[in-house]
N, C-alpha and C positions, 0 to 999 in steps of 0.2 A: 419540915421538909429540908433535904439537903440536897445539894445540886453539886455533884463533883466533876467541873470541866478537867478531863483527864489531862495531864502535860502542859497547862495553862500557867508556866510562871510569872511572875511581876515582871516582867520586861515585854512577853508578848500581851502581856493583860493592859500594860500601859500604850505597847504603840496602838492597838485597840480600839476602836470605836462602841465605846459601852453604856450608852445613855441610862440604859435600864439596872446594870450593874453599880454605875456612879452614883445613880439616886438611895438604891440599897444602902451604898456606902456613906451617901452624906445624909440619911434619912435615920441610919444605924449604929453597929459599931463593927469596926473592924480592927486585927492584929495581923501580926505575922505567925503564922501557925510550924512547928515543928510537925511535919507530918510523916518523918522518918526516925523512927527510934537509934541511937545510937549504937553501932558498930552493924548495921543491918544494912543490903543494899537497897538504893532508892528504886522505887518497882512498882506495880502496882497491886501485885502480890503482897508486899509488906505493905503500902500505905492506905490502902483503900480498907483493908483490918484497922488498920489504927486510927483511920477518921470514926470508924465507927465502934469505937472502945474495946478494940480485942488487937492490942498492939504484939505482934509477932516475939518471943525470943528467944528463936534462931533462923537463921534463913528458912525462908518458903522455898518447898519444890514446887515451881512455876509448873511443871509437868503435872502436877496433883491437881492444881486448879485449872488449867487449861481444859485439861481433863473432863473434869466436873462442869465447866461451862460451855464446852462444846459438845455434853451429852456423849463424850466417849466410854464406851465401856472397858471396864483394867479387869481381863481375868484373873483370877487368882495365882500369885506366885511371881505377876510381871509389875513392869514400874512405867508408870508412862513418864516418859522422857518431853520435853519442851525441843525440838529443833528446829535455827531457821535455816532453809535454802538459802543459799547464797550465790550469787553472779561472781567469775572471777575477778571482777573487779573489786568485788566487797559491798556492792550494793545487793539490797534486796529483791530474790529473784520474785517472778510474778507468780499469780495459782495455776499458769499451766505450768510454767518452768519445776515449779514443787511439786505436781502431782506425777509428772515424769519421772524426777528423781527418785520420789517416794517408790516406786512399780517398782524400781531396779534397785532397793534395798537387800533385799533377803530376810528382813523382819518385817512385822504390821506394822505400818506407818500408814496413817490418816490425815491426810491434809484437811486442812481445818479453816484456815481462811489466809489468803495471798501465800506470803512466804513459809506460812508456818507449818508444821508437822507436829504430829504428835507417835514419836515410836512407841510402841509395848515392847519392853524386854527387861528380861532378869537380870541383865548388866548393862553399865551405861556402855552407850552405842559409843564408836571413837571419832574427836572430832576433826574435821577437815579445812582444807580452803574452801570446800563445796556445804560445809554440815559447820552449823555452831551449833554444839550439846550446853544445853543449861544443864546447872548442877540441879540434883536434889536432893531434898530435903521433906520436912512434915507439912502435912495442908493445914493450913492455919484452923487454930484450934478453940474448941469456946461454944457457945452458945449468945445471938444476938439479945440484948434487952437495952429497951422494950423492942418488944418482937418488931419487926421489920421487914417492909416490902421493898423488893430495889426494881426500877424500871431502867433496861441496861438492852445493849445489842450483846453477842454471844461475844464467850471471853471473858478476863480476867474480873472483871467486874460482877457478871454472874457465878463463873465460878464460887471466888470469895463467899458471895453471898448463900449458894447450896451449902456449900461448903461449913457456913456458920449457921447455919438453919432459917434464914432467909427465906421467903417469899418471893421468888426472882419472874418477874415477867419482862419475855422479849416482843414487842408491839411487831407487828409488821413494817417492813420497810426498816427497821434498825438493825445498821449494817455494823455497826461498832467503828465505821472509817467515814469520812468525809462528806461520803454522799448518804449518810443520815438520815431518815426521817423525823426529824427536830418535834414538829405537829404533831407528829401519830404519839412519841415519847410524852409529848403534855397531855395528849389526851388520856392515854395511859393512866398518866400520874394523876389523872382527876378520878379514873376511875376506883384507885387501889386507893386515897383519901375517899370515899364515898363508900368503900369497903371497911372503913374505920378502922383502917390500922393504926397505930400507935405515932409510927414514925414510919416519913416512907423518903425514898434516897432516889436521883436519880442522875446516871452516869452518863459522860458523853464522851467517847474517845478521838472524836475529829481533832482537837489540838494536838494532840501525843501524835498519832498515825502521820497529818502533814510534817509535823517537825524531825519525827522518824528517815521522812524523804528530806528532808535539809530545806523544804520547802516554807520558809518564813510570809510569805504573802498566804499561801493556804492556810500556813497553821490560823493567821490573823482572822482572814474569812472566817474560818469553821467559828472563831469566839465571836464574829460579828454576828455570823448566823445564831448563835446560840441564844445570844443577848434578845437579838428580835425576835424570833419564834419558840425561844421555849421560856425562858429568863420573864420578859413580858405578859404572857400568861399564866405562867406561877404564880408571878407577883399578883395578879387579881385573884387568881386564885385563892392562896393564901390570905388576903385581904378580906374577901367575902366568907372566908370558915370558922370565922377569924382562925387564923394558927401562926407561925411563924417560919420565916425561910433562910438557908444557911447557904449560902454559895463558897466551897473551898474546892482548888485542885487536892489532888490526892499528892502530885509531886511538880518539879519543874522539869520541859525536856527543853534540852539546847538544840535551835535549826541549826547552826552553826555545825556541830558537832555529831547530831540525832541520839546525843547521848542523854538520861538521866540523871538528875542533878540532886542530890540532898539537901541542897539551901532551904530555909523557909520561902513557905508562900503564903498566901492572901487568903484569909480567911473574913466571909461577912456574915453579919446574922443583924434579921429586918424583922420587924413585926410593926403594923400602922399603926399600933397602939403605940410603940415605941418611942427612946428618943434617945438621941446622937450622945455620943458618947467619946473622952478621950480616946487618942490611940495609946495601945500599951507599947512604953518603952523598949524594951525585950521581944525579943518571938518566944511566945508559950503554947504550952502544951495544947494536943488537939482540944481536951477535955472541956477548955475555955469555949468550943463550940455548944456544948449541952449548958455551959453555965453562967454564956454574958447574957442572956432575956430569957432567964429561966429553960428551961426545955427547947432549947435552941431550933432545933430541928424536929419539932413534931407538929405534924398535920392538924 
């Protein structure tokens, strides 16, 4: 099993209060994982393929996966576009302030969750002080193995995962942002290890979304919260299947900045049978997740 706190870099991991994640780590082993392939931007588009062995290359159209994980339909001929609303100030506008905008386009545009839209059209739309247009590019490409169920709120993390032939269930109550249902997501993931999947992933975007807002006390919460209610019953989880559990961010986001960052992050992999192990020198490749306790991440 893998558990990717979205946007969760070694800085907000370490101010943190992570009882359950520290035991992982002094119970396991852990690196600094590369979880951005070189000259690609940091995304979750590009990194959330590469934790899970289908590293991107050339840039993702964020619009292709947005796409797919918000169940929008692309008729034939159009491109769906990734746009966010924006406040003149540059902050991110709210889901009414987007859905207004979106009426008064003159193209299909679907708001999809807070700031975001998703246009259909055969040319990219132009961007504004009011519209940032993400570029596009190919929907990440591939076939998952071993096959693969991902427990995710809607967005980029499901996307990805249709997108690679994934198994994607959204539990109720998972909102992809802060106010989460953490619970329902473990219950989830007991469910689809009970279905004996091979390997099963489960995303959580509350770290990325508060640091989005420059909000460093939330982003901290969403990883405290995550530690107690999902992290905590994984780990028994895991424990009684016997299987093994991998917790990495897919990227780091700066509250400071709300920007995405390419540095390595924290990668761990636990099994009770297991036993602690040096850290690696270097940050290496994701790959090190399937192969520091054998099958790193399977249920």
């Amino acid at each position: 099993m893998l558990v990717i706190p979205d946007g969760a870099g070694p800085a907000l991991l370490e101010a943190a209060r992570t009882p359950v994640l520290e035991a992982l780590t002094a119970e396991g082993q852990h690196a600094r994982i590369l979880s951005t392939p070189p000259g690609l931007p940091p995304g979750s588009e590009t990194c959330i393929p590469t934790l899970l062995g289908r590293p991107p290359q050339r840039p993702v159209g964020r619009g292709r996966v947005d796409a797919a994980g918000y169940d929008v339909a692309v008729p034939a001929g159009l491109t769906p576009w990734r746009v966010d609303v924006l406040r003149p100030d540059g902050t991110r506008a709210s889901a009414s302030e987007a859905a207004v905008v979106a009426r008064g386009l003159g193209v299909p545009a679907v708001p999809v969750r807070g700031h975001r839209l998703i246009l259909l059209s055969a040319r990219r739309p132009d961007s504004d002080t009011r519209l940032r247009v993400w570029n596009d590019g190919p929907a990440p490409e591939g076939r998952l193995d071993p096959p693969t169920a991902i427990v995710c709120g809607p967005g980029a993390a499901a996307g990805c995962g249709r997108l690679l032939g994934a198994h994607v269930t959204i539990p109720g109550g998972a909102t992809g942002d802060v106010d989460t249902d953490l619970r329902a997501k473990a219950r989830a993931a007991a469910a689809v290890i009970a279905e004996r999947w091979p390997r099963v992933v489960v995303h959580v975007g509350a770290p990325d979304e508060a640091a989005h807002r420059l909000d460093r006390n939330a982003a901290i919460s969403a990883i405290e919260r995550l530690d107690a209610q999902l992290l905590e019953p994984l780990r028994e989880l895991v424990a009684r299947a016997p299987g093994r559990l991998a917790v990495c961010p897919d990227h780091a986001t700066d509250p400071v900045t709300g920007r995405h960052t390419s540095d390595p992050v924290t990668g761990v992999t636990w099994s009770p049978d297991g036993e602690p192990a040096p850290v690696a020198a270097e940050p290496v490749d994701p790959a090190w997740l399937f192969s520091a306790c054998g099958q790193a991440v399977s249920a």
